[in-house]
N, C-alpha and C positions, 0 to 999 in steps of 0.2 A: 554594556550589551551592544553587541553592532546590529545593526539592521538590511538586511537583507531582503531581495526582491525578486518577486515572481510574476509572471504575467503570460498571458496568450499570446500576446503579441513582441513582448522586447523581452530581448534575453540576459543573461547580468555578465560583467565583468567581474572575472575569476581572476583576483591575483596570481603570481606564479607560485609554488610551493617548494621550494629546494630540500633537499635533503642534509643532514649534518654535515656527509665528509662527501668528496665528489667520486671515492674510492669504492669500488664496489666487489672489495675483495677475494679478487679474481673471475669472480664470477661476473658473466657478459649478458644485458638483460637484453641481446641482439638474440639471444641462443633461447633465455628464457619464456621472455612474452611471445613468441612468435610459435609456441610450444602449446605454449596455453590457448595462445588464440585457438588452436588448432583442436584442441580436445574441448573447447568451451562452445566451439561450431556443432561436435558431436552432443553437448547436453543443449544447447537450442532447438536440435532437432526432439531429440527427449522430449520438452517441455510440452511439444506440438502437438503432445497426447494427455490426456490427463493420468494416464496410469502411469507415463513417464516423470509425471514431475515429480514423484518422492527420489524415484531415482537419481534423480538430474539434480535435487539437492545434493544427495552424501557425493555426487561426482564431484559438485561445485567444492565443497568441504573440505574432499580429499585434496584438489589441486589446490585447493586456496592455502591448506596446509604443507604441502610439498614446495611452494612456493614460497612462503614464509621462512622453511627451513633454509633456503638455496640467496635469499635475500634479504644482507644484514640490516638495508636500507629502506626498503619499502613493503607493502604490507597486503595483501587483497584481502577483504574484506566484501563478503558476500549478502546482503542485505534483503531475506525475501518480503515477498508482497505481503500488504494485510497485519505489517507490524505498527504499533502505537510507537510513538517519540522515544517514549520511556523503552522499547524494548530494544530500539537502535542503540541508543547510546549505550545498552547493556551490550550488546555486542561490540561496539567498536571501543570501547573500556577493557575489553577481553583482548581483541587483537592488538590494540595500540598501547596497551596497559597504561591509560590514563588514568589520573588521582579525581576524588571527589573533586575539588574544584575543576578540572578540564570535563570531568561527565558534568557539572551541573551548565559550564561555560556551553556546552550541545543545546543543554534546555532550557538555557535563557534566551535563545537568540528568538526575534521575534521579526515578521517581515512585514514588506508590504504592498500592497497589492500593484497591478498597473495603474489604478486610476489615483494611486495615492493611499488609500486605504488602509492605516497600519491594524495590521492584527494581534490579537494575545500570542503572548507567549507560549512556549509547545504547542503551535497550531501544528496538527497534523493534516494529512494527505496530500505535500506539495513534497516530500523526502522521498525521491525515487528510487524505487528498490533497482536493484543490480548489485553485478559484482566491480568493488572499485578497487583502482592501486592506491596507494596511498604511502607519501614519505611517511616514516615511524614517527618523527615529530608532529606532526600532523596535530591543530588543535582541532577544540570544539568547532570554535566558529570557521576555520578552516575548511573542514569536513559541511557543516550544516549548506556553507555556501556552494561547496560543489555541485551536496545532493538539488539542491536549489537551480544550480544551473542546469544540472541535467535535467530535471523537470520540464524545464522551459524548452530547451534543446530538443527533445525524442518529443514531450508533447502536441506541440507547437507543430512542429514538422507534420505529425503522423494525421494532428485536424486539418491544418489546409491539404493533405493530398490524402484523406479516405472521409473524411467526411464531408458531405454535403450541407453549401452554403445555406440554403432554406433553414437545417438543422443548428448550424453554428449562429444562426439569430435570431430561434426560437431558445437557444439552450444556454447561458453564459458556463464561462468554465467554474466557477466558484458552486453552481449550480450541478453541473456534473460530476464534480469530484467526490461532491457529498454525497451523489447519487451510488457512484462508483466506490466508496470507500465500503459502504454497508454491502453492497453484489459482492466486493472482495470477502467479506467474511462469510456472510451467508452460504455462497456458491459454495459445490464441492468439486469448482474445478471449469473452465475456459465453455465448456459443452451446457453448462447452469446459467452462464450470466447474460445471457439476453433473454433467456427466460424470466427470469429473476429482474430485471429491468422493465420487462413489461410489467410483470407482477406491479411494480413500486409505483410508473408512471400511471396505472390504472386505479390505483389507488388514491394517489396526488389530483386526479382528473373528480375525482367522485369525492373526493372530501373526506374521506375516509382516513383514521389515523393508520400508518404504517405496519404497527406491530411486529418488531422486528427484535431479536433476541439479542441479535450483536447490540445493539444500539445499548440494552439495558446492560451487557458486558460491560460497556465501556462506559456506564456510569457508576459499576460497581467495581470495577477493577481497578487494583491498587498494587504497591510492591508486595503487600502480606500477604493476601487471596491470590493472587496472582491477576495478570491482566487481562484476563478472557476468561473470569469463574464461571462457574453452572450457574443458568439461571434459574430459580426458583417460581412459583406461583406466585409468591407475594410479592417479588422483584417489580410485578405489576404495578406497583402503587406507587411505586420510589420516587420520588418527588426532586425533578431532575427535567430540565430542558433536554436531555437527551431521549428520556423515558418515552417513546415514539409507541407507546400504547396507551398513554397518557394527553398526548401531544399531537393535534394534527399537522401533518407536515413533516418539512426534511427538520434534523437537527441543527443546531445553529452554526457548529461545523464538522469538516470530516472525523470520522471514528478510528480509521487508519490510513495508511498509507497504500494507495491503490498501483497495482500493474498498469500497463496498457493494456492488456484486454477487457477488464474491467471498465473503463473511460473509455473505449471503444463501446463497451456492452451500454452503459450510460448513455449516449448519443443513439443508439439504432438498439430498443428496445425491440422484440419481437414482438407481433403483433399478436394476440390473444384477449380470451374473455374472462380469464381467470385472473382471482382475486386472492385465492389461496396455495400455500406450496406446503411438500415435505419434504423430507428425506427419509429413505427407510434405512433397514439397518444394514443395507448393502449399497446404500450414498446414491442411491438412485432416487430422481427427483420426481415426485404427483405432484399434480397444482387441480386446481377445481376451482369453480365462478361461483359456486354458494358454501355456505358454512356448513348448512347439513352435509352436500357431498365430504366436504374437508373431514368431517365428524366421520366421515363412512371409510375414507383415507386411514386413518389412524386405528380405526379398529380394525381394518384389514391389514395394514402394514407393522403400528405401532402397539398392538396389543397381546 
C-alpha cells in the first residue's frame, strides 16, 4: 500500500502519468479538450442553481461519454459529490475497466495527515469530486493520489482567499470536512447547506447528540443493501461510532466525500435558533428550535 498525503497547508507531489502509446490515433486532444473545456463552462453555470445540477450531471455523462469514444488514450471520469470510497472506485472500475485487484489497490491506499497523522484505510472525505482526464492505464493508487492532490490544491486555495482567518483557527480542517461530509448528504442542494451547518454547530455548542440520518446510512451501508439504505426506526440503536443518535458529537471520520460548497457551508454556518430541520416532499427545507414545533413540522408537511 502507498501512502499518500493531505493537508491544509502542503500540497503532494503527483508523479507524471503517461499513457501507453504517445499515438493518439489521429485524433488531436488540441481540438478535443479545448471543446470540452467549453461545454463544461456551460454545466458550471448549471450547477450555480440547484435545479440545475441533475441537469449539469447527464451533460457531464454525456460529454464524458462522447469523449471517451473520440480518445483511445485517456478517459474522463466524472466523480460527483457526497460519494463513499467504495462508490468511486465503482465508477472508475466502469470507466477504466480495472480488475478486482486494481479496484481493491483504490481502497487500500491509506494517508496521512500534515502533522504526520497516518489514517485507516478507505478514509473518506479527502477524494475530491470533479471531472478528471485520466490515461486508460491509470491505477488505483494513481488515481487516489491525484484525487488527493486536488483536494489539497482547490481546498487550500478557496480557505486562505474566502474564509476568515478568526474562522480557520477556531475550526481545523479535519474538523470541517466531517462537518461538511454529513451537510453533503443531508442537504438537498447549495441553498440547504448553511442552514444545515448551523443546524449541526448548534447542536455541537449545546451538547446535544446530532441525529443525523446520513450518518446511520453510512454505518449501514454495504455493497448488498446498497450504500445509502433507508433508514429505519431501529437503525436508532445500532451500535456504531458513527450512530450520531447514539453518540454525542461529530463522527470519528467523514461519511463522504464533500464539494466545496459544503466545506464552505462548514466554515460560515448561518446563524439561527434552530435545532431541528426537514424536508418535505417537494425538497423544501423547515427547521424549528423545539421538538414540539419539529413534531408540528411533520404533521403539516410529512403526514
Amino acid at each position: 500500500m502507498k501512502k499518500h498525503t493531505y493537508s491544509s497547508k502542503k500540497t503532494v507531489q503527483v508523479n507524471k502519468i503517461t499513457p501507453k502509446s504517445p499515438r493518439n490515433n489521429g485524433i488531436s486532444l488540441k481540438t478535443t479538450v479545448p471543446a470540452f473545456v467549453l461545454m463544461l463552462a456551460g454545466i458550471l453555470f448549471l450547477t450555480s442553481t440547484d435545479t440545475g445540477q441533475f441537469l449539469a450531471q447527464k451533460a457531464i455523462d454525456a460529454i464524458g461519454y462522447a469523449q471517451n469514444m473520440a480518445n483511445p488514450y485517456y478517459r474522463y471520469v466524472h466523480i460527483p459529490e457526497g460519494l463513499r470510497k467504495e462508490q468511486i472506485a465503482e465508477v472508475y472500475s466502469d470507466v477504466l475497466a480495472w480488475n478486482d485487484t486494481q479496484k481493491q489497490a483504490f481502497l487500500d491506499t491509506y494517508s496521512t495527515t500534515g502533522s504526520g497523522t497516518t489514517t485507516a484505510p478507505n478514509v473518506d472525505g479527502y477524494y475530491f469530486p470533479g471531472t478528471y482526464m485520466l490515461p486508460v492505464d491509470a491505477t488505483g493508487d494513481d488515481v487516489s493520489q491525484i484525487m488527493l492532490d486536488k483536494f489539497n490544491s482547490t481546498v487550500t486555495s478557496t480557505i486562505d482567499t474566502k474564509i476568515k482567518n478568526n474562522l480557520k483557527s477556531k475550526i481545523n480542517l479535519d474538523t470541517a470536512v466531517k462537518i461538511a461530509s454529513i451537510i453533503q448528504r443531508e442537504s438537498n442542494g447549495k441553498s440547504d447547506m448553511r442552514l444545515i451547518s448551523g443546524i449541526i454547530w448548534n447542536r455541537i455548542f449545546k451538547g446535544m447528540p446530532l441525529g443525523m440520518d446520513a450518518t446511520l446510512q453510512y454505518a449501514k451501508g454495504d455493497d448488498q443493501n446498497g450504500w445509502w439504505p433507508q433508514v429505519l426506526s431501529a437503525d436508532k440503536n445500532i451500535n456504531s461510532p458513527y450512530n450520531t443518535y447514539k453518540n454525542v458529537g461529530l463522527p470519528p471520520a467523514p461519511i463522504s466525500n464533500p464539494g466545496m460548497a459544503a466545506i464552505e457551508a462548514a466554515y460560515n454556518p448561518l446563524a439561527t435558533n434552530c435545532l431541528y430541520y426537514l424536508h418535505d416532499n417537494n425538497h423544501q427545507i423547515h427547521c424549528s428550535a423545539t421538538y414540539e414545533q419539529h413534531m408540528q413540522l411533520i404533521n403539516t408537511y410529512l403526514k
